[in-house]
C-alpha positions as CSV (number, residue, x, y, z in Angstrom):
1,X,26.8,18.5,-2.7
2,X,25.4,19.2,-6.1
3,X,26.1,16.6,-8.5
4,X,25.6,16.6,-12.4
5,X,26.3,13.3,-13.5
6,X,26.6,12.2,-17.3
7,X,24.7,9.6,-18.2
8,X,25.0,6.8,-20.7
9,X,21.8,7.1,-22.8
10,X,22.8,4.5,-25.7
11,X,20.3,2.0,-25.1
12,X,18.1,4.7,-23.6
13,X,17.2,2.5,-20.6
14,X,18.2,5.0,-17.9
15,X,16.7,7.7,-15.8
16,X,18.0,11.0,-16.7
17,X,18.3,14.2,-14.6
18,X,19.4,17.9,-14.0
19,X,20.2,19.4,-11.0
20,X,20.4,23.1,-10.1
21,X,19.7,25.1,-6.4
22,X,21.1,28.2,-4.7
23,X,21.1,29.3,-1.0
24,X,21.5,33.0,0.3
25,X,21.7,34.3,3.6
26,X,19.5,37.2,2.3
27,X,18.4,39.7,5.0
28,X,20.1,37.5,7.8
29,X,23.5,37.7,8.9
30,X,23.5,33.8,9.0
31,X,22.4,31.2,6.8
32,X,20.6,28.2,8.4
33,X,19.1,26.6,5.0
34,X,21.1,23.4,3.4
35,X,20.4,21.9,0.2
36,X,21.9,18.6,-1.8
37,X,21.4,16.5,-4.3
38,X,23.2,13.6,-5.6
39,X,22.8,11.0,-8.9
40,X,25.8,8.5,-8.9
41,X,27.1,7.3,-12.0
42,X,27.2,3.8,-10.7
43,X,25.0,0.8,-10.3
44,X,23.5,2.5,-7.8
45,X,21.9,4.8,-9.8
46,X,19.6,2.6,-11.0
47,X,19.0,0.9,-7.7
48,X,18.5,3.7,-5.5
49,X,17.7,7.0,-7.7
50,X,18.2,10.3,-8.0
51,X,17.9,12.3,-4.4
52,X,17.5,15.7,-3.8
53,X,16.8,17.3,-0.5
54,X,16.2,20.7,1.5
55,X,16.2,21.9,5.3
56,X,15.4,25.2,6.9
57,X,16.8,25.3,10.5
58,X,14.8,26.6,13.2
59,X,15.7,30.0,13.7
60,X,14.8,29.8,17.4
61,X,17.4,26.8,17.5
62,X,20.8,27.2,19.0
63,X,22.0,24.8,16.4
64,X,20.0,25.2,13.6
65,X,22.9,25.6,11.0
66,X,24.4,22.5,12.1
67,X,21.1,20.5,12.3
68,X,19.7,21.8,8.3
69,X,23.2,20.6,7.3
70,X,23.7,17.6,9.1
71,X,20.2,16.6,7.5
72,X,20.7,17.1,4.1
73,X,24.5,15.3,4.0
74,X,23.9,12.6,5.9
75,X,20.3,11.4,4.8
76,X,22.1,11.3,1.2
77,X,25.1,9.5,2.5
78,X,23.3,7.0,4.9
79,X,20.2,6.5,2.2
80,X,23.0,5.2,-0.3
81,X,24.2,3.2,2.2
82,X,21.0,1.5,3.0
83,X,21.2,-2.4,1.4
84,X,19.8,-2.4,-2.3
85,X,17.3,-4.4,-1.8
86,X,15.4,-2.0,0.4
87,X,12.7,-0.1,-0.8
88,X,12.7,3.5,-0.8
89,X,10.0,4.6,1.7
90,X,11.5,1.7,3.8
91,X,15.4,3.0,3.4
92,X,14.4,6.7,3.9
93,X,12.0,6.0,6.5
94,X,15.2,3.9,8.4
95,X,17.8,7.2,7.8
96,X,15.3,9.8,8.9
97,X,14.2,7.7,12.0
98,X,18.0,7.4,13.0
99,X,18.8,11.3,12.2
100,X,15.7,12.6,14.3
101,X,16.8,10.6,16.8
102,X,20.1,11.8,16.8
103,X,19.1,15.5,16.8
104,X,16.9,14.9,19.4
105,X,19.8,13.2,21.8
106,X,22.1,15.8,20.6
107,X,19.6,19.0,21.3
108,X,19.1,17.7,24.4
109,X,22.2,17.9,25.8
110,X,22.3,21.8,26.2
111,X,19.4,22.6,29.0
112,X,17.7,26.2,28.2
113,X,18.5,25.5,24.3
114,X,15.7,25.0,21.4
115,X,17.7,21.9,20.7
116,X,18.3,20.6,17.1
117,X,15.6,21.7,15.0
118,X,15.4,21.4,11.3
119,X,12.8,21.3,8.5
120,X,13.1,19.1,5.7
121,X,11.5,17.8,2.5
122,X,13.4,15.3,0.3
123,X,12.6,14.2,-3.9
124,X,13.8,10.9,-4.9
125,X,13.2,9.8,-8.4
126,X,13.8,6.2,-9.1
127,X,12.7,4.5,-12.2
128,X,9.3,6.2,-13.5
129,X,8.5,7.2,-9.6
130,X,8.9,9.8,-7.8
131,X,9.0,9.8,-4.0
132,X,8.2,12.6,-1.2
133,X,9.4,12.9,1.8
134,X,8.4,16.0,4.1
135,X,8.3,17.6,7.5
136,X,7.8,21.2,8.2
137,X,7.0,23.9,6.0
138,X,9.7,23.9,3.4
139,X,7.8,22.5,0.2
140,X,8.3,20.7,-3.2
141,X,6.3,22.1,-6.1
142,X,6.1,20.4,-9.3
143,X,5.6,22.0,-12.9
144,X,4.0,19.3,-15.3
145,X,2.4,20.7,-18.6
146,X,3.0,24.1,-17.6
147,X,1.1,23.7,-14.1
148,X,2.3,24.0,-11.0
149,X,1.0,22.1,-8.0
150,X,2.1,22.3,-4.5
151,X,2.8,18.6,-3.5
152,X,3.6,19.4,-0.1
153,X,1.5,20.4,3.3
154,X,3.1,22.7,5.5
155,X,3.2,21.6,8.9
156,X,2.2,25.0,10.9
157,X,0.3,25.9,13.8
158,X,-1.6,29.3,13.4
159,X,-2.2,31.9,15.9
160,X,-3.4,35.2,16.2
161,X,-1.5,38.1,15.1
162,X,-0.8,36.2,11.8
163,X,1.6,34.3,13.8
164,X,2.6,30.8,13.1
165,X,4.8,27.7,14.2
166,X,5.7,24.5,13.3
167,X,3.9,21.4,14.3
168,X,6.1,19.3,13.3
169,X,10.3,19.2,12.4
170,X,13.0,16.6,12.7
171,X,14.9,17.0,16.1
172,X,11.5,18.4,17.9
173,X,10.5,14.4,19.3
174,X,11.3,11.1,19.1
175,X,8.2,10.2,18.0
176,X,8.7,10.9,14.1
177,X,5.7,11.5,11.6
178,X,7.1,11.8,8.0
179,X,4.7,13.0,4.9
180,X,5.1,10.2,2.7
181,X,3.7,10.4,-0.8
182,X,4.7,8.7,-4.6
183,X,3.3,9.7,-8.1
184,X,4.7,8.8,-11.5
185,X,7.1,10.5,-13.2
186,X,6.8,12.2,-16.5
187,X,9.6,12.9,-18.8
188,X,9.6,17.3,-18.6
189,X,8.7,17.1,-15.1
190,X,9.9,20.4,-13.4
191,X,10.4,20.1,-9.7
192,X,11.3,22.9,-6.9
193,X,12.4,22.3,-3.5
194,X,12.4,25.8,-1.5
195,X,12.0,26.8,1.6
196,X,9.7,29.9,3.2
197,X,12.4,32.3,2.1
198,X,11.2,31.8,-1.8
199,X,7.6,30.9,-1.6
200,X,7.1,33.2,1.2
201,X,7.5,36.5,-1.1
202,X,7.0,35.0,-4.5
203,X,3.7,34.1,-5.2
204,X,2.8,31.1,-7.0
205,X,1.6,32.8,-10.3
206,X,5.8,34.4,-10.5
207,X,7.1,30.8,-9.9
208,X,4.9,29.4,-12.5
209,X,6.3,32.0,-15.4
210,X,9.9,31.3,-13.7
211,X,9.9,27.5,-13.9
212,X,8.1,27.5,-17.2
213,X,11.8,28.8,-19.0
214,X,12.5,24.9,-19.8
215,X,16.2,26.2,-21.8
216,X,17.4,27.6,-18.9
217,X,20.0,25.3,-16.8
218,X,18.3,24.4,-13.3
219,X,21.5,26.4,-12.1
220,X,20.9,29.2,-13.4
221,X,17.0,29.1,-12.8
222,X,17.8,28.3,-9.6
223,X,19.7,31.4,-8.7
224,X,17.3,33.7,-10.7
225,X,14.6,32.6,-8.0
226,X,16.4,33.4,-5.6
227,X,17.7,36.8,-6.9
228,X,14.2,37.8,-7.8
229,X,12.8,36.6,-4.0
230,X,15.9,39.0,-2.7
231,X,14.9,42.1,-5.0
232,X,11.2,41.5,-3.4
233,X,12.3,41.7,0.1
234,X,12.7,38.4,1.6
235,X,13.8,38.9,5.0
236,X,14.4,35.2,5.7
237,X,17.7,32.9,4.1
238,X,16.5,32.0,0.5
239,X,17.0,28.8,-0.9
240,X,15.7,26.9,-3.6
241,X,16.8,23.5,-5.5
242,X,15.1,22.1,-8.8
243,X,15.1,19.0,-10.3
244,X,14.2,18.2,-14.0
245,X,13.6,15.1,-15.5
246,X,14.7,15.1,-18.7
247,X,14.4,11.2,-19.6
248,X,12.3,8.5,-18.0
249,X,14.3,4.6,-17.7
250,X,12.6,2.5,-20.5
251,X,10.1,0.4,-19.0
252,X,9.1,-1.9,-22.2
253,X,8.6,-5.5,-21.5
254,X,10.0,-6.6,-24.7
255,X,13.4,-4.7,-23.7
256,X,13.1,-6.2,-20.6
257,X,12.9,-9.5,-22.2
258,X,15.9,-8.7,-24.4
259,X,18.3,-7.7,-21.4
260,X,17.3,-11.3,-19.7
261,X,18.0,-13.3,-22.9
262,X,21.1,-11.8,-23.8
263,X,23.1,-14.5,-22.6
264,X,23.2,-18.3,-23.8
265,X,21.6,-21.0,-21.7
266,X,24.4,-24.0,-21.7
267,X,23.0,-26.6,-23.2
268,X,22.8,-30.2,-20.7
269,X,26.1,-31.1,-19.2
270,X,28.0,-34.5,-18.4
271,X,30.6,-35.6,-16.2
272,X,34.3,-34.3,-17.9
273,X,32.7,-31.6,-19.7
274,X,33.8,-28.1,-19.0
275,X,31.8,-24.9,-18.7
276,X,34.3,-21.8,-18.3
277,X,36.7,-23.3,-16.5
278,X,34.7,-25.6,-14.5
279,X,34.8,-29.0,-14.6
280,X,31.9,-31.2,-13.7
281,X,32.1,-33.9,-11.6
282,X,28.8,-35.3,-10.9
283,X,25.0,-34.1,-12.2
284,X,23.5,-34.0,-8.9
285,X,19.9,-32.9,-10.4
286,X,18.5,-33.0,-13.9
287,X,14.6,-31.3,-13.2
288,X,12.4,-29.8,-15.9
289,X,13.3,-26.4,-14.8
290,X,17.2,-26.2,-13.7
291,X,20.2,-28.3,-13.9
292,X,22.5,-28.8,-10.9
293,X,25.7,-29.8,-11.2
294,X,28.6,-30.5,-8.4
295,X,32.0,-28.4,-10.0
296,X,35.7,-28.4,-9.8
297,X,37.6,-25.4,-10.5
298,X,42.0,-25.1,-10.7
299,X,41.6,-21.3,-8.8
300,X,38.7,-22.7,-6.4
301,X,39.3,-24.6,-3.1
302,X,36.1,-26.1,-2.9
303,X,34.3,-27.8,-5.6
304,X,30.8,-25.6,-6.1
305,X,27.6,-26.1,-7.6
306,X,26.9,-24.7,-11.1
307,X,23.2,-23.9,-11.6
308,X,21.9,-23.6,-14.8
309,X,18.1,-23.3,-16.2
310,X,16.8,-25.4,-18.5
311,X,17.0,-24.8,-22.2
312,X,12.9,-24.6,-22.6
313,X,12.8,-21.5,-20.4
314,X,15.1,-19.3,-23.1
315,X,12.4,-17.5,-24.3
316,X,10.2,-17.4,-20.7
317,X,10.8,-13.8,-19.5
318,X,9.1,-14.3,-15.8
319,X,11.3,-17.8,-15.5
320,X,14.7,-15.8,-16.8
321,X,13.6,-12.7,-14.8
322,X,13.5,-15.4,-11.3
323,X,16.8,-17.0,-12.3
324,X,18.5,-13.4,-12.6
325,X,16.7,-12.0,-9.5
326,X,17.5,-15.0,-7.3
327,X,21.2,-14.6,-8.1
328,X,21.3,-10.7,-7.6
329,X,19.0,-11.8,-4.0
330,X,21.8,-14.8,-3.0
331,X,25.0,-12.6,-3.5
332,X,23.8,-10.1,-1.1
333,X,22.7,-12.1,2.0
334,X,25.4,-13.7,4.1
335,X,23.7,-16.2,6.6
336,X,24.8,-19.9,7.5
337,X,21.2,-20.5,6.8
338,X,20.8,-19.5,3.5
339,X,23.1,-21.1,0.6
340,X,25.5,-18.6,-0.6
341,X,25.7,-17.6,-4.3
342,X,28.9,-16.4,-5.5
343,X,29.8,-13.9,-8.6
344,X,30.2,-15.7,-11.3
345,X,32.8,-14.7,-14.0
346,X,32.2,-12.7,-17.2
347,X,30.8,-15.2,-19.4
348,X,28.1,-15.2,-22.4
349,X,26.4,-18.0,-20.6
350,X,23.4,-17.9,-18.0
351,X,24.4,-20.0,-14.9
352,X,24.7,-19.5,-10.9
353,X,28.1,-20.6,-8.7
354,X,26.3,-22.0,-5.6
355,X,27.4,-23.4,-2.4
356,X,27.6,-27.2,-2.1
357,X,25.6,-27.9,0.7
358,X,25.9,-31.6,1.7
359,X,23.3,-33.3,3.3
360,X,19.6,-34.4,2.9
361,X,16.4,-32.8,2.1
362,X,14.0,-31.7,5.1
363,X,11.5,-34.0,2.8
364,X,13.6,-36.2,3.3
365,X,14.7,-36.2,7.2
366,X,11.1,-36.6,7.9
367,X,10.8,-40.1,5.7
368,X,13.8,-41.0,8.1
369,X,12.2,-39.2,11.1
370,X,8.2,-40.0,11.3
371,X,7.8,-38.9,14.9
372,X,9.8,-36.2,15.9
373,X,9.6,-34.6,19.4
374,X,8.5,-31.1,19.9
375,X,11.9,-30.4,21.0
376,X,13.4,-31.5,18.0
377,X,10.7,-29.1,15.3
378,X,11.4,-26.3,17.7
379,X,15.1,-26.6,17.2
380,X,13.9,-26.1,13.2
381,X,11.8,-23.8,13.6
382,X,15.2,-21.2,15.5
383,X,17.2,-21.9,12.8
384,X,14.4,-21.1,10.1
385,X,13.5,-18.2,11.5
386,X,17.4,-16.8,11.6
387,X,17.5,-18.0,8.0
388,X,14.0,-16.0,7.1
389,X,15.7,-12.7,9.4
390,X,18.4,-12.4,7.4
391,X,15.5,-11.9,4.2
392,X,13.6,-9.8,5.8
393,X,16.3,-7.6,6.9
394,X,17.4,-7.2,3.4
395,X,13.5,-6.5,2.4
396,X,12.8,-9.7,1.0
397,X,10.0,-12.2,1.2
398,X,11.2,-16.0,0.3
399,X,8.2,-17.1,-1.1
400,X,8.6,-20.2,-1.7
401,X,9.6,-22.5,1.5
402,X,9.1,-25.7,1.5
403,X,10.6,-29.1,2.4
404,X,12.2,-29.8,-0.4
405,X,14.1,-26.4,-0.5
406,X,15.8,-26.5,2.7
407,X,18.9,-29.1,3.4
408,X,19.9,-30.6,6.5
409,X,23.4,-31.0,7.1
410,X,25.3,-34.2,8.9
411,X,25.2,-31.9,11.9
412,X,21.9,-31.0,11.9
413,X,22.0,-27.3,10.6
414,X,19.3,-26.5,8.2
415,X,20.4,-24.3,5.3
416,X,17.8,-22.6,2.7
417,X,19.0,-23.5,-1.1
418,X,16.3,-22.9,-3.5
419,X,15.2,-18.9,-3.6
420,X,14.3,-17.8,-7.1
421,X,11.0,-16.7,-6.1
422,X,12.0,-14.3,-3.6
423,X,10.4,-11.2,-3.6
424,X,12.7,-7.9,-3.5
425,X,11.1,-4.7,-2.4
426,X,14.1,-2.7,-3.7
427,X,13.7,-4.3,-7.2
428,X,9.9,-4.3,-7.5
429,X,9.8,-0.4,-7.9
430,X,12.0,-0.5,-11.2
431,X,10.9,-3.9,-12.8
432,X,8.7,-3.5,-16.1
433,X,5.6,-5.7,-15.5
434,X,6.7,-9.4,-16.4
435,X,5.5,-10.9,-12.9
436,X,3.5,-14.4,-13.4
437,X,0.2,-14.7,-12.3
438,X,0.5,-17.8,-10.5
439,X,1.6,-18.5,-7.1
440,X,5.2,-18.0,-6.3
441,X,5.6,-20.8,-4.5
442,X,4.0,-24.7,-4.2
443,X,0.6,-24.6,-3.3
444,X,0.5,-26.8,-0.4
445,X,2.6,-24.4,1.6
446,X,1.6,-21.2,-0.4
447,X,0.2,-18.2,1.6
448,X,-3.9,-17.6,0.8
449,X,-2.6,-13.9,-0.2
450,X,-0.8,-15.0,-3.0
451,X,-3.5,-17.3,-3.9
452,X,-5.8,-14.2,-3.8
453,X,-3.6,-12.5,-6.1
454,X,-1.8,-9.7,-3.7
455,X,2.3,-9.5,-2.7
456,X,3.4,-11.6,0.0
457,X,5.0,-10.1,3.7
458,X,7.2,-12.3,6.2
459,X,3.6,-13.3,7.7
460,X,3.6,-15.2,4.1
461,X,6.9,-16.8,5.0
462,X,5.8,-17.4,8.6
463,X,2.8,-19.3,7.2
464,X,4.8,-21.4,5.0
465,X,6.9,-22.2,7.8
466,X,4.7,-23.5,10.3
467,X,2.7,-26.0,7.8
468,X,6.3,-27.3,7.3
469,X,6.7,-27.6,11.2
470,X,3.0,-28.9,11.6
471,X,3.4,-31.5,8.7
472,X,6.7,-32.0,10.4
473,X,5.3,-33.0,13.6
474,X,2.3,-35.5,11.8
475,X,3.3,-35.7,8.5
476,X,0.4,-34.0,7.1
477,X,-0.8,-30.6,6.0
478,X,-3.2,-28.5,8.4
479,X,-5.7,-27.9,5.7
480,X,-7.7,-30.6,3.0
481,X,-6.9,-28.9,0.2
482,X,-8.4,-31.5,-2.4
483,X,-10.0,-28.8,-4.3
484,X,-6.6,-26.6,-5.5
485,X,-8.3,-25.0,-8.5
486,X,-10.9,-23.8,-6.1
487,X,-8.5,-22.1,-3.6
488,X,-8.9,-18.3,-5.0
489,X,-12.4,-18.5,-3.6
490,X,-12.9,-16.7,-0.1
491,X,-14.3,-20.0,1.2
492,X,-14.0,-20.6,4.8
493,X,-14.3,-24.3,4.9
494,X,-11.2,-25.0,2.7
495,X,-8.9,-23.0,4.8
496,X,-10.2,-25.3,7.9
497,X,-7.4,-25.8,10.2
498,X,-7.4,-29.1,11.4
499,X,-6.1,-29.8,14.7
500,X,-2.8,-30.9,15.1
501,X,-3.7,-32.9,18.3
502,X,-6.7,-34.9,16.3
503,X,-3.6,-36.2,14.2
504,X,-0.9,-36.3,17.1
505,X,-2.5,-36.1,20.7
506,X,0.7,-36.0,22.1
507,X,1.3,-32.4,21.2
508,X,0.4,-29.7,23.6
509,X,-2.7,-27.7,23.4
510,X,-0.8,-24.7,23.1
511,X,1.7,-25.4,20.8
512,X,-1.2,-27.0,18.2
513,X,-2.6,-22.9,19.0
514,X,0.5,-21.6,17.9
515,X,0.5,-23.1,14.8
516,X,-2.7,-22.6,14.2
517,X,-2.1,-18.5,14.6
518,X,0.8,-19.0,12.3
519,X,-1.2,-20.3,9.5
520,X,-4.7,-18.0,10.3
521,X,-6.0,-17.2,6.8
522,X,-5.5,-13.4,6.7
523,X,-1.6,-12.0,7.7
524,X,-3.2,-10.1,9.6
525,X,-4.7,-12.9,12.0
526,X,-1.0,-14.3,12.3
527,X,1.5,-13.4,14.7
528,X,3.9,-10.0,14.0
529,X,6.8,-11.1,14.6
530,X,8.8,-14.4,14.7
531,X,9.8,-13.9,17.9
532,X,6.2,-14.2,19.1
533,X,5.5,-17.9,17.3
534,X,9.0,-18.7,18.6
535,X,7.6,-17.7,22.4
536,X,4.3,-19.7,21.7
537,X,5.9,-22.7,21.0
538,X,8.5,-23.0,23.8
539,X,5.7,-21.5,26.2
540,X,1.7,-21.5,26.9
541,X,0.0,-18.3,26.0
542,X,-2.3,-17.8,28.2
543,X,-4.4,-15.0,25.8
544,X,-4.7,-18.0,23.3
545,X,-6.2,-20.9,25.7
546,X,-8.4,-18.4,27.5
547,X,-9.7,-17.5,23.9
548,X,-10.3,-21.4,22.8
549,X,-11.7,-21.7,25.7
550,X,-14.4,-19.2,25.0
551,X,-15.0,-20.1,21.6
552,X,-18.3,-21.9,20.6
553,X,-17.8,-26.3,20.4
554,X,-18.5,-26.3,16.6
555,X,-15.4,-23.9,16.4
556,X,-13.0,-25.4,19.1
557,X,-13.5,-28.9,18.6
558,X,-15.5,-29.7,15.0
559,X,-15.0,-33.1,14.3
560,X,-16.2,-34.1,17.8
561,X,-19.0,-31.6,17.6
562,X,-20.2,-33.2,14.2
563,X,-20.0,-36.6,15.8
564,X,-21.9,-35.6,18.5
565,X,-25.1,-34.4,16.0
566,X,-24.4,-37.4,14.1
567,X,-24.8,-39.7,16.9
568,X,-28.0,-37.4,18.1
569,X,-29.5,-37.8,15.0
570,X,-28.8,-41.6,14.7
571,X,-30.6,-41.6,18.0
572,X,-33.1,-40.1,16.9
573,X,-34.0,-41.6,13.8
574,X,-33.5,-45.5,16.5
575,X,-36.3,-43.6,18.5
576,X,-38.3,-43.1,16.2
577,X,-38.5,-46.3,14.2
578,X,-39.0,-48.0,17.7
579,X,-42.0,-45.8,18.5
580,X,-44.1,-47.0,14.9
């Protein structure tokens, strides 16, 4: 699966590379090596990269042709079917996981056999980064400025006799440990993928002088290795695959900037006026940022919402750069808890076709509902956390959740509207460096990590959810935050949670100790999954009251304990006036 593709190169915005490899049985009657490599001429190209991979089967392996094949093909077939928004150590790592496990059920399933065993090391080059992946002792060398550096560690076990075996290969256990490594990219950069066939007679000094021959077609370099590790008497299959960049994607901010304003913010809208084909109806917001309007269409059943941004932000690249990213974000999740954006037509204008979501702000259901049971914010809180699921599972932090960006419908089903300051994994390893340095989100239900400057998780999310359910339940936030301009400080005292049962005694212990986990100051500190703040609000945790219980009186309760001295000292002070 060698593939070549042309490349458009008129703007000069894209990565370019050659690919070249060739595989011999050599000495052996059989060959149990694979190679592939694969650059689509498509979107995806720029979303997921360039791949190339390798695999040796284990000689001592029944099925070692099938399982250095079935490694190769299918991590490049399921890794380009992994969602976009994925990164790549988090797409690769997902595919590999999945195929060791398969070779493992599948080796299993002839007793006496070695099983499925394969070794493999994969190059991905995506943007200006190149990423490793590697188990065994097949390697990847690079050749940057005429050096060559071995970027891989072979996975061997040595014994005596100048015997060796692998420590480590995909199909040996179901317990996985994957080399994992990323450097940038240079424009020249020569890379070889070979396995112990190649390097195993060739010393590195003879691949140096080989890969040095930069006019030579990777195809035909390729096979000249492998001629010249035959000629020296390789008596193992010899196969080698290399990969040269010959063009790095443009990263320049300024064409970054240009791409984004390309099209034509619509100027303010009315009622009758017409935008492509859409009619509006009714301005149902006019902010300082975006303009929302309700819109009919002849080929649409429904009437939508057209989205557009406000005429001030043409020339704000981190603004344009949201707007784009929360549209590319919106048309790939599908989730009745998240507002769907549709594609919108070919147009020289800048707008979003949204979902009309009919309802009322959470902001403001809790006007309307001051006192609502724990019951009721738990019911929120499951259909948050599906909504939140459905981001995480396509690698993406929300970042910004907050009352006024989540609807609740006449039924009572909550639906997420407002996303443009999600975070994409997938997209954050191509982007040139236009990211604000503010906060993402608002700052009374913004994560201390982005306050601190560093990139938001779902424990960011999960914090931002449960001050909405704590100010939910009292209509307050669980910290004073009077001093906002203060916040990147490490102070402890401003990130002082404040008991949710000093403000609403009513609530269980435990569930004020849930919430409290959820909003601890380092994600670390903070539950790991959903599922577990979900648990601890529907049932005690016994870990968490046996742990208040220990915990010193200033810490567990701190308003009473600074009464208490208070009074003393009042005391005190009585006492001794009465004593002159």
């Amino acid at each position: 699966m060698l593939a070549q593709q042309s490349i458009d190169t008129r703007l000069s915005d894209k990565l370019e590379v050659e690919f070249g490899g060739s595989s011999l049985a050599g000495a052996k009657s059989d060959n149990q090596d694979a190679l592939a490599a694969y650059y689509p001429d498509s979107a995806s190209a720029r979303l997921k990269g360039a791949v190339a991979c390798i695999a040796d089967g284990v000689s001592s392996s029944e099925q070692a042709r099938m399982a250095s094949q079935l490694s190769v093909t299918h991590f490049i077939q399921d890794y380009f079917s992994t969602p976009d928004s994925w990164a790549v150590k988090t797409a690769a790592a997902r595919v590999l996981s999945a195929l060791n496990n398969w070779l493992v059920h599948h080796g299993r399933q002839s007793p006496g056999q070695a099983g499925m065993l394969t070794t493999f090391s994969a190059l991905i080059c995506k943007s200006a980064t190149a990423h490793f992946l590697h188990i065994g002792d097949s390697r990847i060398y690079r050749l940057r400025e005429q050096e060559l550096e071995q970027l891989t560690q072979d996975h061997n076990l040595h014994q005596g006799g100048g015997r060796s075996f692998l420590s480590r290969a995909l199909g040996m256990d179901n317990h996985l440990e994957i080399d994992y490594r990323q450097e940038a990219l240079q424009a020249g950069d020569c890379f070889l993928l070979c396995t112990d066939g190649v390097y195993g007679c060739l010393p590195d000094s003879q691949l140096q002088t080989l890969l040095k021959e930069s006019q030579t077609h990777p195809e035909a370099l390729a096979k000249k290795i492998a001629r010249q590790a035959l000629a020296a008497g390789s008596q193992d299959n010899i196969s080698c695959l290399i990969v040269r960049v010959t063009q790095l994607p443009r990263q320049d901010v300024n064409e970054t900037l240009r791409q984004l304003t390309s099209k034509v913010i619509p100027p303010a809208l009315k009622p009758g006026m017409t935008l492509d084909g859409f009619k509006v109806s009714q301005v149902l917001y006019n902010g300082p940022r975006s303009h929302l309007y309700l819109v009919e269409h002849d080929d649409r059943e429904k009437p939508l919402v057209l989205k557009t941004p406000d005429v001030r932000f043409a020339d704000d690249a981190v603004y344009l750069e949201a707007f784009s990213r929360e549209q590319w974000a919106g048309r790939r999740i599908d989730h009745p808890g998240v507002m769907k954006i549709y594609p919108s037509p070919d147009s020289p204008f800048l707008y979003h076709l949204c979902e009309f979501v009919d309802g009322q702000t959470l902001r403001q259901w809790m006007r309307d509902n001051p006192h609502p049971s724990l019951e009721q914010a738990r019911k929120l809180a499951v259909q948050l956390v599906s909504a939140l699921r459905a981001f995480q599972r396509q690698g993406m932090v929300h970042g910004d959740l907050k009352p006024e960006n989540i609807m609740v419908q006449a039924d009572g089903e909550l639906k997420i509207i407002d996303f443009g300051a999600v975070q994409v994994s997938g997209l954050e390893e191509m982007a040139a460096d236009i990211t604000s340095l503010q906060p993402p989100g608002a700052l009374d239900y913004c994560a201390p990590e982005y306050l601190q400057g560093e990139k938001g998780s779902a424990q960011s999310d999960m914090f931002s959810l449960a001050v909405i359910l704590y100010e939910v339940l009292c209509g307050e936030l669980p910290f004073k935050r009077s001093v906002l301009a203060h916040q990147h400080s490490d102070s402890r005292c401003t990130w002082q949670y404040q008991p949710l049962r000093l403000r609403r005694p009513s609530v269980p212990l435990w569930a004020d100790l849930a919430l409290k986990k959820a909003v601890a100051k380092h994600p670390r500190n903070r539950y790991m999954a959903f599922s577990e703040l979900l648990q601890d609000l529907t049932l005690p945790n016994p870990q968490l009251l046996r742990h208040q219980r220990r915990m010193p009186l200033i810490e567990r309760h701190p308003v009473q304990f600074w009464q208490s001295v208070s009074l003393l000292l009042g005391l005190l002070l009585l006492l001794q006036w009465a004593l002159r």
